[in-house]
NUNU-578557 format. One record per residue (C-alpha): residue in one letter; z, x, y. Coordinates in Angstrom, 2 decimals, padded with zeros to 5 digits. Layout:
<atoms>
ATOM   rest        pz        px        py
ATOM      A         Z         X         Y
...
</atoms>
This chain:
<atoms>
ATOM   rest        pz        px        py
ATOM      X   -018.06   -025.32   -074.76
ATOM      X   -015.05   -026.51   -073.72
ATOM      X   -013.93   -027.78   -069.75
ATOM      X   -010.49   -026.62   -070.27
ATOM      X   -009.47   -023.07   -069.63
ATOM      X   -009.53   -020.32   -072.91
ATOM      X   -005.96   -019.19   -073.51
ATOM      X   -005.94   -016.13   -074.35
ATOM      X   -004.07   -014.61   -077.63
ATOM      X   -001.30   -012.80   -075.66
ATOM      X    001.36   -015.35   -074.86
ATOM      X    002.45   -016.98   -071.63
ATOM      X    006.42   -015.16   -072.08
ATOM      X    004.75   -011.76   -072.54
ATOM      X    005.02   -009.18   -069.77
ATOM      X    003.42   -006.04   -068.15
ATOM      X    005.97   -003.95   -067.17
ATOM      X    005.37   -001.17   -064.07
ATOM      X    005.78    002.15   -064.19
ATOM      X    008.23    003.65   -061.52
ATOM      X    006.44    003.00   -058.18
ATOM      X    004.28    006.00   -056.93
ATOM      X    004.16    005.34   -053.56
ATOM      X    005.24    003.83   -050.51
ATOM      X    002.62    001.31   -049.23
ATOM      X    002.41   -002.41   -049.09
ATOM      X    001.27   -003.77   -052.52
ATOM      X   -002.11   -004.81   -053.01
ATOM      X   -003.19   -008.30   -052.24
ATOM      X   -006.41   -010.14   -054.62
ATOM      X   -009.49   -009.69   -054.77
ATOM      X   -012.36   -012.49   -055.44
ATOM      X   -016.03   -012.44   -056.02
ATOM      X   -018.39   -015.11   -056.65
ATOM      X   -022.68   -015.24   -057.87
ATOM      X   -024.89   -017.98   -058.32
ATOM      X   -027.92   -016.33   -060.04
ATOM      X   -029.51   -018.54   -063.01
ATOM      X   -031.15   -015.91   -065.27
ATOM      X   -028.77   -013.63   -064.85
ATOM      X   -025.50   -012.72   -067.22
ATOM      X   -023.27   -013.64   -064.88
ATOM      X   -020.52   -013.29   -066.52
ATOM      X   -020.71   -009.63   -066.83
ATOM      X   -022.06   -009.21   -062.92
ATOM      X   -018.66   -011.25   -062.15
ATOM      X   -016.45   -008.60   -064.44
ATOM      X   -018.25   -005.67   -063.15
ATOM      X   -017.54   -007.33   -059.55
ATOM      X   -014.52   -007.48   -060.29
ATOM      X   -014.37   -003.77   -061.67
ATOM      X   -014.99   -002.78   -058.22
ATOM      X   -012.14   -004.69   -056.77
ATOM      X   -009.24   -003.72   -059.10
ATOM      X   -007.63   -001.98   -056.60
ATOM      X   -006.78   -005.21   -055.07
ATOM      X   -004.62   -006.23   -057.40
ATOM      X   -003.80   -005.35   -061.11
ATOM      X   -001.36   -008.09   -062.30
ATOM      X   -003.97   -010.44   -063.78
ATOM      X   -007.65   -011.00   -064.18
ATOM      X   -010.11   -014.08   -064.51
ATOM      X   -013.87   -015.17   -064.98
ATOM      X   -015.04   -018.91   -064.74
ATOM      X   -018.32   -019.43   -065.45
ATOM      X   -020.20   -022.76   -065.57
ATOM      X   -023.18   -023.71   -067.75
ATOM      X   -025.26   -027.02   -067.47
ATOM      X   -022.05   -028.11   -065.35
ATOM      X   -018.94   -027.60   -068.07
ATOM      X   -016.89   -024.93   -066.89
ATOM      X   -015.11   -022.42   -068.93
ATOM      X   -012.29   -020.49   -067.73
ATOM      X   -010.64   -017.10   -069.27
ATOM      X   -007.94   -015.29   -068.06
ATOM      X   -004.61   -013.19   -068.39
ATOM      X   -002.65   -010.76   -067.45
ATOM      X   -003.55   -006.72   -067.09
ATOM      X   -006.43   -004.59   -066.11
ATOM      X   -009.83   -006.53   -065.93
ATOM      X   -011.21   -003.73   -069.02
ATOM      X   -008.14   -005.23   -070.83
ATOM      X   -008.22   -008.77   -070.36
ATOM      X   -012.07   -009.04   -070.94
ATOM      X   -014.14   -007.18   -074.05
ATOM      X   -017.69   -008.08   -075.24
ATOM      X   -017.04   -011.34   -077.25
ATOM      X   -015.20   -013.03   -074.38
ATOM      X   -018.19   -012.42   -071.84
ATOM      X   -020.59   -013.72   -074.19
ATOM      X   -018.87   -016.90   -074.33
ATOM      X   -019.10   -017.22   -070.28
ATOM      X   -022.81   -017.46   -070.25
ATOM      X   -024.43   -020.15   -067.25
ATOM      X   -025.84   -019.97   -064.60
ATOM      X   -022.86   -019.08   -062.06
ATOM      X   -019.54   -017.24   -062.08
ATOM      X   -016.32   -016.55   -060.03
ATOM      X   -013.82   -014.64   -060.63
ATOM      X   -010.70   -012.61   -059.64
ATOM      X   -008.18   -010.16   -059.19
ATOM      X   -004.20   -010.83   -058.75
ATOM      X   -001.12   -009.23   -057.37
ATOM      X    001.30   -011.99   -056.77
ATOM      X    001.90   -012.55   -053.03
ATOM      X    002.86   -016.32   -053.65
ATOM      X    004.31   -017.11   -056.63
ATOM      X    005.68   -015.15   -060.02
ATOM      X    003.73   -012.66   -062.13
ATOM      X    003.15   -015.14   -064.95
ATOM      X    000.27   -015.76   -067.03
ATOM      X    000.08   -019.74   -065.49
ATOM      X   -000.46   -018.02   -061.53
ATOM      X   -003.31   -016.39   -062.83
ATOM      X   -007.08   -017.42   -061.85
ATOM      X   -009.23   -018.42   -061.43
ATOM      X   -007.39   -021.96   -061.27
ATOM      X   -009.04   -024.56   -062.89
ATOM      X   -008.33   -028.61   -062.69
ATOM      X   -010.11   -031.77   -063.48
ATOM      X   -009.11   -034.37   -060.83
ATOM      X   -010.98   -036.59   -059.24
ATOM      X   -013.80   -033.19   -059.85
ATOM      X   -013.33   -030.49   -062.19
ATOM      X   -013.18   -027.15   -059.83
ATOM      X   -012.60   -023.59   -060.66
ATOM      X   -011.12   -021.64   -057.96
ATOM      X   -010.18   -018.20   -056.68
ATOM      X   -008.10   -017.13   -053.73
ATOM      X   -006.94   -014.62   -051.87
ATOM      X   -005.00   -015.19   -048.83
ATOM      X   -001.14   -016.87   -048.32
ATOM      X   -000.43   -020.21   -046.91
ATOM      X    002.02   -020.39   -044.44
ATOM      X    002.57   -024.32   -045.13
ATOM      X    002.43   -024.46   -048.72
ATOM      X    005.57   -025.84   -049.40
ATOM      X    004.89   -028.45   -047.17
ATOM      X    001.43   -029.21   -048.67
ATOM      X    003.32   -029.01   -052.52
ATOM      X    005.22   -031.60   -051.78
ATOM      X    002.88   -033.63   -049.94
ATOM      X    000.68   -033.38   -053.13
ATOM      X    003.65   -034.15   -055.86
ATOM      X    005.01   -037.38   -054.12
ATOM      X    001.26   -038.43   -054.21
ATOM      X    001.72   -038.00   -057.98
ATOM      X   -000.43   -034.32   -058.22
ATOM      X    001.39   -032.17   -061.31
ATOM      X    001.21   -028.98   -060.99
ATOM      X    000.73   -025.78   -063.93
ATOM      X    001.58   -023.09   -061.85
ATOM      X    003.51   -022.06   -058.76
ATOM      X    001.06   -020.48   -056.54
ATOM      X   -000.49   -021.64   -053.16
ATOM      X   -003.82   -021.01   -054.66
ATOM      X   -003.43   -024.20   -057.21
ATOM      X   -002.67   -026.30   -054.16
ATOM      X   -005.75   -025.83   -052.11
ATOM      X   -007.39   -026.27   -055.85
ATOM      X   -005.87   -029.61   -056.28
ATOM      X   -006.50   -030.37   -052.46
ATOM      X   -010.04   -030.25   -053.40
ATOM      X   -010.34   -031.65   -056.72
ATOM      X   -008.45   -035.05   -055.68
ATOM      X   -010.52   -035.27   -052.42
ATOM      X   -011.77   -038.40   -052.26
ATOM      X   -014.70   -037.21   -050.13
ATOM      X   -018.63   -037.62   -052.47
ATOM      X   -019.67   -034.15   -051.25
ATOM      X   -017.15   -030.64   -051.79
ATOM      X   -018.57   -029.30   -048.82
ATOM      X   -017.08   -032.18   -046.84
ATOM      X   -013.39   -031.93   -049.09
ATOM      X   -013.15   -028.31   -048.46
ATOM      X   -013.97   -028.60   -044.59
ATOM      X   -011.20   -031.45   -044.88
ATOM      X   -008.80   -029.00   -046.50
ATOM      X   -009.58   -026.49   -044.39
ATOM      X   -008.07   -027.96   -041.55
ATOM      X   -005.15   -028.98   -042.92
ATOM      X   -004.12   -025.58   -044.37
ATOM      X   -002.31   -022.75   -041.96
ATOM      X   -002.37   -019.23   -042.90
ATOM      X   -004.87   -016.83   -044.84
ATOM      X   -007.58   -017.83   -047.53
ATOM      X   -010.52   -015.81   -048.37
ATOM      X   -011.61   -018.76   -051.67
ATOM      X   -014.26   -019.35   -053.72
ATOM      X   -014.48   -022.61   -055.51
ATOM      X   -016.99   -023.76   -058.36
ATOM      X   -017.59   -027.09   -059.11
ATOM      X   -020.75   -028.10   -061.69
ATOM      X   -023.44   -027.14   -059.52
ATOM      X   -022.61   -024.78   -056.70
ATOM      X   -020.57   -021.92   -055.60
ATOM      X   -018.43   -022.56   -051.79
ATOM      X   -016.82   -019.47   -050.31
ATOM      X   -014.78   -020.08   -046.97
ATOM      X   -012.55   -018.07   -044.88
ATOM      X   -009.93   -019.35   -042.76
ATOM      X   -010.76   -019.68   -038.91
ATOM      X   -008.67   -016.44   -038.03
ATOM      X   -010.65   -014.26   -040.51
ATOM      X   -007.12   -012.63   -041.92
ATOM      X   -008.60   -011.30   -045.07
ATOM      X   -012.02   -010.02   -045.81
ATOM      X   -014.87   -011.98   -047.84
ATOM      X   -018.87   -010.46   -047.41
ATOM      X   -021.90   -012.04   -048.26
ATOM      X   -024.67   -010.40   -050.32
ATOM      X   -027.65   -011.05   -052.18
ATOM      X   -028.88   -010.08   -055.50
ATOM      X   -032.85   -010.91   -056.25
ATOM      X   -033.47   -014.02   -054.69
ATOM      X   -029.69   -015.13   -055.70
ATOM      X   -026.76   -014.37   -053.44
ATOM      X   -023.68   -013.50   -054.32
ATOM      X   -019.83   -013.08   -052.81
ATOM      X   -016.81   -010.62   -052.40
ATOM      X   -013.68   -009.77   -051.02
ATOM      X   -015.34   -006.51   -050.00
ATOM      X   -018.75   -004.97   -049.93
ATOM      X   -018.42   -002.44   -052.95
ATOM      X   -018.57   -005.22   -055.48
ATOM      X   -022.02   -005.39   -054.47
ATOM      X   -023.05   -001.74   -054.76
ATOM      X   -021.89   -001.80   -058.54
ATOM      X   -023.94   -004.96   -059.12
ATOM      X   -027.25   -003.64   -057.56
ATOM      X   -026.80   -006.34   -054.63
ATOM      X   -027.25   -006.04   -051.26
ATOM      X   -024.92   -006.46   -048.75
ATOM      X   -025.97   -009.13   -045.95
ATOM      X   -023.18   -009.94   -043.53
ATOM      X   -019.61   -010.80   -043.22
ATOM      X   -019.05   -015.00   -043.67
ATOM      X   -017.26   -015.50   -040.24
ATOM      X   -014.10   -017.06   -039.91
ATOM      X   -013.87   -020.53   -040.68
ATOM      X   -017.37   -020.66   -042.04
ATOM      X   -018.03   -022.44   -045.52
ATOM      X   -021.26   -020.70   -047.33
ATOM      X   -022.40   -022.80   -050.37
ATOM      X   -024.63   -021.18   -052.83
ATOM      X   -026.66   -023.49   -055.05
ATOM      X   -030.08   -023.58   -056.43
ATOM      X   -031.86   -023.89   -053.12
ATOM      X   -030.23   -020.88   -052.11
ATOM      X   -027.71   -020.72   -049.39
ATOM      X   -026.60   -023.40   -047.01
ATOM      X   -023.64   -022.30   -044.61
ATOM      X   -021.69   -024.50   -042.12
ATOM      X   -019.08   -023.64   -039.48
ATOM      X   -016.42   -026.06   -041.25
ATOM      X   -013.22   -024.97   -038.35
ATOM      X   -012.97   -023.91   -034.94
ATOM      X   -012.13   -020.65   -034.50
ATOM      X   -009.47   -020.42   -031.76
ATOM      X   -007.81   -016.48   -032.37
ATOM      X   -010.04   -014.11   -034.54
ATOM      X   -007.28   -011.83   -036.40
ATOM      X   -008.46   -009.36   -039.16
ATOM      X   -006.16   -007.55   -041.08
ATOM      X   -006.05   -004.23   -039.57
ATOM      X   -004.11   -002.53   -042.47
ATOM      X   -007.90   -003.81   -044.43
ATOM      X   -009.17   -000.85   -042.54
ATOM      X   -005.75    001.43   -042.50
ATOM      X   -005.09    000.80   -046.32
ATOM      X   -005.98   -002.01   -048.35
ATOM      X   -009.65   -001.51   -048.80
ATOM      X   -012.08    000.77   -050.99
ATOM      X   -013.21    003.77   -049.14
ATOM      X   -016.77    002.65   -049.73
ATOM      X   -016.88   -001.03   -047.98
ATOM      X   -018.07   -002.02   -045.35
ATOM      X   -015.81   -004.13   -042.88
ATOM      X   -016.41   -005.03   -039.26
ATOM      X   -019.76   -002.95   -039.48
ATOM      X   -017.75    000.28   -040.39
ATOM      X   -017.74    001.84   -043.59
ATOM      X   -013.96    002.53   -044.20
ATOM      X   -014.16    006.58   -045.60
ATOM      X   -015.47    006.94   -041.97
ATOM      X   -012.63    004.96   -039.98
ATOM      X   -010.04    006.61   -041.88
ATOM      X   -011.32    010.39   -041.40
ATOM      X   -011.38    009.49   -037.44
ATOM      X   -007.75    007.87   -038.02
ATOM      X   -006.97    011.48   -039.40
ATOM      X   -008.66    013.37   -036.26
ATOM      X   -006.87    011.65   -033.84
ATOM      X   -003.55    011.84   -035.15
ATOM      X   -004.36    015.46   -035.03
ATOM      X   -004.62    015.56   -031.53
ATOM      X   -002.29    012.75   -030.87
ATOM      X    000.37    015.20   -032.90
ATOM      X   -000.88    018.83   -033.22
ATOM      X    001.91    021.00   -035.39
ATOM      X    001.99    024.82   -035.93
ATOM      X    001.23    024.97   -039.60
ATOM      X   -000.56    026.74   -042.55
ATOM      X   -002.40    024.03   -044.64
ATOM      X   -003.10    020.51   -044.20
ATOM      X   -002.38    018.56   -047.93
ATOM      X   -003.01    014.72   -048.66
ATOM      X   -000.57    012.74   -051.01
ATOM      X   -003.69    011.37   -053.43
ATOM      X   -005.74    009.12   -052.96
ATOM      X   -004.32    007.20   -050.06
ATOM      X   -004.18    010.55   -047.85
ATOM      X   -007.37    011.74   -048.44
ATOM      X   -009.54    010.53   -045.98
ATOM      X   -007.23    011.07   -043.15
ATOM      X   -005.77    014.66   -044.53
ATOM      X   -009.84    016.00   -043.71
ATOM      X   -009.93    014.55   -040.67
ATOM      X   -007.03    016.09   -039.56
ATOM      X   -007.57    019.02   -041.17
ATOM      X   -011.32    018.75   -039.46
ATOM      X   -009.84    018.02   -036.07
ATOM      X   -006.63    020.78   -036.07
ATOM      X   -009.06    023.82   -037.27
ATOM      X   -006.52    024.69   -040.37
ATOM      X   -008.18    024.48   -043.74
ATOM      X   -006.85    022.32   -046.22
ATOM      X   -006.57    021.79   -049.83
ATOM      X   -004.68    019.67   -052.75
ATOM      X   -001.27    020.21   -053.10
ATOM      X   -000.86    017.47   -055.40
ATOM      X   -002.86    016.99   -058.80
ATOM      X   -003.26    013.35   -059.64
ATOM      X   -002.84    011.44   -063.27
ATOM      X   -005.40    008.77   -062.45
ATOM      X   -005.01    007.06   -066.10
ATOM      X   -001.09    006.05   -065.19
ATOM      X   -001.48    002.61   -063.40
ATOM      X   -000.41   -000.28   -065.34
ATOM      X    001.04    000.27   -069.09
ATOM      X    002.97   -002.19   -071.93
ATOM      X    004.95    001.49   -072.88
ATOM      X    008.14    001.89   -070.88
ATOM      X    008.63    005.54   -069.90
ATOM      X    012.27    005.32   -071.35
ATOM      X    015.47    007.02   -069.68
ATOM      X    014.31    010.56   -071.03
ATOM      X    011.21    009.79   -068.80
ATOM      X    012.29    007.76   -066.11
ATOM      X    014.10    011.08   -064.68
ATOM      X    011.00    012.64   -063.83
ATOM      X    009.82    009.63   -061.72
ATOM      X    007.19    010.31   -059.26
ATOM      X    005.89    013.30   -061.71
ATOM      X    004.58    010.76   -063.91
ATOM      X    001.80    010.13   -060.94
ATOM      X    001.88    013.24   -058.94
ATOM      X    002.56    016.87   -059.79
ATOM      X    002.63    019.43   -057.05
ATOM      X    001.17    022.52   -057.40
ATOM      X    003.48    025.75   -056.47
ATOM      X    000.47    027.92   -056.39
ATOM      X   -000.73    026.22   -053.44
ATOM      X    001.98    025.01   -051.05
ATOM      X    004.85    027.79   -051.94
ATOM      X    005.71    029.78   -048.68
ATOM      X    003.80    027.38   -046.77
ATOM      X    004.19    025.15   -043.56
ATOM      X    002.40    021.92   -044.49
ATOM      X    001.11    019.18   -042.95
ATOM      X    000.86    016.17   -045.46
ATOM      X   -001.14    013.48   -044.64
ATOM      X   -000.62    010.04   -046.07
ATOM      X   -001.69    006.13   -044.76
ATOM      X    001.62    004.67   -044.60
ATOM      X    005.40    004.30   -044.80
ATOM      X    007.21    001.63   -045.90
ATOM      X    010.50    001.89   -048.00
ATOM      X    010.43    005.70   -047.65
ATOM      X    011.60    006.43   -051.14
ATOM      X    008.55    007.38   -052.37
ATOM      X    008.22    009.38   -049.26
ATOM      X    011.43    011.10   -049.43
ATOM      X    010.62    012.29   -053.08
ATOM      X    007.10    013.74   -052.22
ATOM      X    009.18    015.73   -049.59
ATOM      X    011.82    017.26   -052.06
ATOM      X    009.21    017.95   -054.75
ATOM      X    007.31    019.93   -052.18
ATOM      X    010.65    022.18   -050.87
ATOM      X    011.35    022.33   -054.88
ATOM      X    007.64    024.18   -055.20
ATOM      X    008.97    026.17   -052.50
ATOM      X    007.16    025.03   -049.39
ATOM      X    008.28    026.51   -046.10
ATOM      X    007.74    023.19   -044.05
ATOM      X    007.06    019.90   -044.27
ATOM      X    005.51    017.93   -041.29
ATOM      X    004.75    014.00   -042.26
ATOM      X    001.62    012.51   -040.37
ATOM      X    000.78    008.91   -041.46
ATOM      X   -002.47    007.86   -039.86
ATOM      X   -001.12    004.17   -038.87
ATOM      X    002.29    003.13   -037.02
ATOM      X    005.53    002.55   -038.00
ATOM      X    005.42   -000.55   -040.13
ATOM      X    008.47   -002.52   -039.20
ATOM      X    007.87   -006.57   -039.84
ATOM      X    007.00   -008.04   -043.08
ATOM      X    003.29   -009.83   -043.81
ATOM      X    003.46   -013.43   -044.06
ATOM      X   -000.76   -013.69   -045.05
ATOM      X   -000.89   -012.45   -048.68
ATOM      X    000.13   -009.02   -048.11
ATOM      X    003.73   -008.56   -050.50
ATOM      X    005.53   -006.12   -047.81
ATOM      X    009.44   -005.12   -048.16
ATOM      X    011.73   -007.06   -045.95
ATOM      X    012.71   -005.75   -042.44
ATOM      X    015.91   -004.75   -044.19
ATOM      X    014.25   -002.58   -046.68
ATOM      X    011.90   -000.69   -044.71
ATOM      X    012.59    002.81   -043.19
ATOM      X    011.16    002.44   -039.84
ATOM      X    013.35   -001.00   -039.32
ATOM      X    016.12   -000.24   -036.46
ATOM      X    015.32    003.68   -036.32
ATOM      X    013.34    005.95   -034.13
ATOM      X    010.75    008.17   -035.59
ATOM      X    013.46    011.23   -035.16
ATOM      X    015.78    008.80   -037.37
ATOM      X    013.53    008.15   -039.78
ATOM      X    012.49    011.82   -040.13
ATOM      X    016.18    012.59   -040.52
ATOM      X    016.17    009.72   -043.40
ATOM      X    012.93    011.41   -045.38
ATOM      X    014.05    014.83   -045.12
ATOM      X    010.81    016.12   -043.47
ATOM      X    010.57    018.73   -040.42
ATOM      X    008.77    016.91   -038.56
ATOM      X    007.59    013.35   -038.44
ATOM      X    004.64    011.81   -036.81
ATOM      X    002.63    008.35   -036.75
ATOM      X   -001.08    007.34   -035.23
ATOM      X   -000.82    005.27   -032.26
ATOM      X   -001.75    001.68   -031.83
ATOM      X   -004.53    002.91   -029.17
ATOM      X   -005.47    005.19   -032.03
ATOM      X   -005.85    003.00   -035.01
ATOM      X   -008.43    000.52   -032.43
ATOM      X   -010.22    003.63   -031.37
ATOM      X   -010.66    004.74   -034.74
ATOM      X   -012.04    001.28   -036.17
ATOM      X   -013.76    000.85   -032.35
ATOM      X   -012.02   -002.76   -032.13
ATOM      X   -010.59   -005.00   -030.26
ATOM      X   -006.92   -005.45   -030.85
ATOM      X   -007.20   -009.16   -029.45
ATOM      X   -010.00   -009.50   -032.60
ATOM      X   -007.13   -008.16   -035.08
ATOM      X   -003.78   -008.95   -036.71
ATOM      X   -001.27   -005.91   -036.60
ATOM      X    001.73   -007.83   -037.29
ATOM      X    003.10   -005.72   -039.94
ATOM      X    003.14   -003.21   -037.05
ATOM      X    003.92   -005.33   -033.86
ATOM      X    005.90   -008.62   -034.99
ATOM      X    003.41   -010.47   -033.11
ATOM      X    002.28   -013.03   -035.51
ATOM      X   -001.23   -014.12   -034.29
ATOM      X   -000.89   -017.77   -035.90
ATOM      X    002.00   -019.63   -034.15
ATOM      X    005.42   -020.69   -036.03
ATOM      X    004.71   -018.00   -038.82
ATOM      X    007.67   -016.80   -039.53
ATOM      X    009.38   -020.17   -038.64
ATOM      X    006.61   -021.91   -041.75
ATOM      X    005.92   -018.95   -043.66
ATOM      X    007.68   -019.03   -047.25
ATOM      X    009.33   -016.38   -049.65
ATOM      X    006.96   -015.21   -052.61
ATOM      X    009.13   -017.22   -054.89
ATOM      X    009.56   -020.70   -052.64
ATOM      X    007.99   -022.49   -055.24
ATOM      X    010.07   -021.47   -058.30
ATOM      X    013.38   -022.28   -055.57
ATOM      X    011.45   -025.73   -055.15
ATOM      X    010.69   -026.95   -057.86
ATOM      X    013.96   -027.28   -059.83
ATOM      X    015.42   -029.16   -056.62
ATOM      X    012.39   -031.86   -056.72
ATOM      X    013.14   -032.40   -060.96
ATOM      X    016.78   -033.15   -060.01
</atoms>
């Protein structure tokens, strides 16, 4: 077996391209797992793992696995079913495995920002990340004028080559180093020959749970990677805690001070799978209460209550639930469209949204409707959904999006639209109405979204919402998703 990473047959210069985008909400973020469980084929517990978190991000996929302490890398870019197949799992036996998914908040969609990252410094480590530093370009060039080279242009290869040129005998003692000296949000797993560390960063910005799996543990961005795997899901690791897994079993060490706890709120709102677990809440519940209060928040005189699929769903019954009127799909669904090498062509392209949603006239014509979704960012998707809906000859349509108005862009490994770009920047909610076309516009209070969760808005980030940033000088440090690629040609002149 071979330390350095497998390449995979596709090459670097080849691209996915996207479909036309189906709907209106922040893209997704990563997602990273993590097992230490000699005995077990952990290479296909980390793909299923990963399976489960695909809706986290579907640029690019990766499994590391380690055996007798050589580490083996493979990934690339797609869906994890297309990047992996049966021959490429078998070659990741060992006894441990991390992987991950990618969409690219830091750095281009390019086969060399995939991960897991792997480098053989002063220790070979594999690494997984999911997050955004706010100081990366500071810590870049910190690392290249120390003489560090670089294969990618992510943040996540910089806290990778943080910790493999630590001079420190122990990782656990590198990465608590590290820790400190990084600002912003990183949910990471890191292998090294012997042991699995997963830490969070001392605000808690982005999810990571702990579970176990026999008498082996295991790690995840969320809690359903765990349900596919047969584990069991134990806790949350707090913020700023470092949890090593090794063949002892689990050692766990409060490696920062946490000064401001801040959890992504939109985790709750959006980003996560129905069927997680976060803060002690399963999500499918927090969402259908999101949808019952905005129903009494903003009651409308309607006929039907419809969701735009899937992110709607949860909310559309509780509102539905909540309002007494009965409610049913308006829209069917292609599930198999997500990520394709095809383009649709200009024949195709006309069509748009209808190559994701497809109302249906039988159910919404001569109808005032109340359709439900999570969010609105750019409001074109929005504005489409509206006109397809009058074109099936609805009598009404009244929008009610069970979160705020998102007005301020994510600076923590969320990839939001500028301020510019989104529809609630500079307008009231009559304005942006106006903009979408709807009859009637409505969004779920801040009191409502902490109600529905039942947390503590001092506990939480809701930047994207308020513009107050919980970790100081963010927008002042924080980067654009290309910095690096602007960077680097200025430090090879």
């Amino acid at each position: 077996m071979e330390h350095r990473p497998l390449l995979s047959s596709r090459t670097v210069t080849d691209t996915i391209t996207d479909l036309p985008d189906d709907r209106d909400g922040p893209r997704d973020e990563c997602g990273v797992f993590g097992v230490y469980a000699p005995g077990h084929d952990v290479a296909r517990l980390a793909y299923f793992g990963l399976y489960a978190l695909q809706h986290r991000g579907q640029e690019s996929a990766g499994i590391a696995a380690s055996q007798g302490g050589r580490i083996m890398t493979v990934r690339d870019q797609g869906l994890v079913n297309q990047v992996f197949d049966e021959q490429k799992l078998r070659a990741l036996g060992g006894e441990m495995a991390i992987g991950h998914v990618r969409y690219s908040t830091t750095g281009a969609n390019s086969w060399e920002n995939s991960q897991p990252v792997w480098r053989a410094d002063r220790r070979e480590v594999a690494l997984a990340h999911n997050g955004n530093l706010i100081n990366a370009v500071e810590l870049h060039a910190e690392l290249r004028e120390a003489g560090v080279a670089f294969r990618s242009t992510s943040d996540s290869e910089i806290i990778a080559a943080l910790v493999s040129t630590h001079e420190a005998d122990e990782v656990e003692d590198a990465i608590a180093d590290v820790m400190g000296r990084m600002h912003g949000a990183y949910s990471t797993v890191v292998m090294v020959k012997d042991r699995i560390c997963a830490f969070r960063d001392p605000a808690g910005l982005r999810p990571l749970a702990l579970g176990r799996i026999g008498e082996r543990y295991c790690v995840a961005s969320e809690s359903c990677a765990f349900d596919i795997i047969g584990a069991q899901f134990l806790r949350d690791v707090g913020p700023g805690e470092l949890v090593t897994l090794t063949e002892r079993g689990i050692r766990t060490r409060q490696a920062v001070e946490v000064e401001r706890r801040a959890f992504c709120v939109f985790e709750h709102i959006y980003f996560a799978r129905p069927d997680s677990r976060l803060e002690g809440r399963v999500v499918q519940t927090s969402r259908s209460r999101m949808g019952e209060i905005l129903a009494h928040e903003a009651p409308v005189d309607a006929d039907l209550v419809i969701a735009v699929p899937d992110s709607g769903n949860a909310a559309a019954r509780g509102y539905a639930r909540a309002s007494g009127l009965p409610q049913d799909d308006g829209f069917v669904k292609n599930r198999y469209v997500a990520r394709t090498f095809i383009q649709p062509g200009q024949e195709l392209r006309k069509h748009g949204l209808r190559l994701k949603f497809n109302p249906l006239p039988e159910v919404v014509r001569g109808k005032r409707l109340v359709v439900v979704d999570d969010s609105i960012v750019r409001g074109n998707t929005t504005r489409q959904i509206v006109q397809m809906l009058r074109d099936a000859g609805a009598l009404e349509v009244h929008l009610r999006i069970s979160a705020p108005p998102i007005r301020h862009p994510c600076h923590y490994g969320v990839d939001m639209s500028t301020r510019e770009e989104m529809v609630a920047h500079d307008r009231s909610v009559q304005e942006i109405a106006a903009e979408l076309g709807c009859d009637s516009l409505a969004y779920l209070s801040m009191d409502g979204v902490y109600a529905a969760i039942d947390g503590e808005r001092e506990e939480h980030c809701d930047a994207c919402f308020s513009g107050e940033y919980p970790l100081p000088e963010t927008e002042a440090s924080a980067q654009a998703k290309d910095a690096f690629e602007r960077a680097l040609p200025l430090a090879r002149a």
